[in-house]
N, C-alpha and C positions, 0 to 999 in steps of 0.2 A: 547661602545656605551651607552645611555641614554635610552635604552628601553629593554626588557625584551622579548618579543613575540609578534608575530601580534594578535590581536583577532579580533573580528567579525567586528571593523570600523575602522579596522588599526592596526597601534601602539600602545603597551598600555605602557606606561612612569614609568619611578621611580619616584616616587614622591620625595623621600628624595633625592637621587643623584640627580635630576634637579635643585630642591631650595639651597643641596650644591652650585651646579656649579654657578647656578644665583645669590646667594647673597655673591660670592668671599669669598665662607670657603676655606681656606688649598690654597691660590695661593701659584705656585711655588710649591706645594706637590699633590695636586690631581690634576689630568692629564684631568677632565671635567674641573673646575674652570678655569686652564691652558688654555684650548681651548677655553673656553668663553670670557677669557681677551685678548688672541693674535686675534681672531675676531674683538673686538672692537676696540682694539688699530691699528689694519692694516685697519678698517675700516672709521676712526677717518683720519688716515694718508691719504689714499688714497681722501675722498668723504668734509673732514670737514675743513683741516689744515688749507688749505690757507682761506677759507670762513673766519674762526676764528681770523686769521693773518691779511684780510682784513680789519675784526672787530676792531682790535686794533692796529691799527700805534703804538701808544701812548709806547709800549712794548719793551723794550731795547732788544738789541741782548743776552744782558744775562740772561734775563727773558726769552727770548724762550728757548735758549740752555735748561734753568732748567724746562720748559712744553715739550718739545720733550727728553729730559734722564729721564722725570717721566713716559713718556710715553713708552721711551726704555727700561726699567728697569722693564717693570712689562711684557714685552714680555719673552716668553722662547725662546731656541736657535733657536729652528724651526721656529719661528716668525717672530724674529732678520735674520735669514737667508730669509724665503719667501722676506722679504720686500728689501729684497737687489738684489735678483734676476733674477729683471727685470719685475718679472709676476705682480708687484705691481707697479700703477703707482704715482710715487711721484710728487709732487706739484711743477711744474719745477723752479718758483722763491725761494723758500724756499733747493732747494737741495742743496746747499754751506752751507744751516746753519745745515740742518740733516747731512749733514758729517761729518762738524766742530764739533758739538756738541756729534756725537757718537766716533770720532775717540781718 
C-alpha cells in the first residue's frame, strides 16, 4: 500500500512512493507504478476507447491494433487477465479488433 499509518486526518502518504508510482518510475518493476498504469489503461479501455475511436474514423485498423498493443503492453498479467474477465466492460464495436490485435 501507498501509505504508512493513519494519523490524526487519516492517511498519512509516502510521498516518494506516490510520486514514484505517478510519474511511471520502474513500470513493470515496482508493483505501485504497475497498479497506477493497469488502472489507467483498464480505465482508458473501459470509459475512453470508443469516445477516442469515435474521434477518429480517419485511423486505419492498423493504427489501432498498434494504440490498443501500446496499451496491452504496459498492462501487467493481472491487468491483461481483469480485462478479459468479463468484470471489465469492453467497448462492444471495437471487441473484434481488441482480440484481433492481442491474439
Amino acid at each position: 500500500m501507498l501509505y504508512v499509518k493513519k494519523g490524526v486526518f487519516g492517511v498519512i502518504l509516502q510521498p516518494q512512493r506516490v510520486n514514484k508510482a505517478v510519474g511511471k518510475k520502474s513500470l513493470k518493476t515496482n508493483p505501485d507504478t504497475q497498479l497506477v498504469e493497469d488502472i489507467a489503461a483498464l480505465v482508458f479501455i473501459e470509459h475512453y476507447m470508443q469516445a477516442f475511436a469515435d474521434k477518429h474514423p480517419e485511423y486505419s485498423e492498423q493504427k489501432w491494433i498498434e494504440i490498443i498493443l501500446r496499451t496491452w503492453n504496459k498492462m501487467s498479467e493481472k491487468g491483461k487477465e481483469f480485462a478479459l474477465s468479463g468484470d471489465l466492460k469492453l467497448p462492444e464495436p471495437l471487441i473484434p479488433l481488441i482480440k484481433k490485435s492481442i491474439s
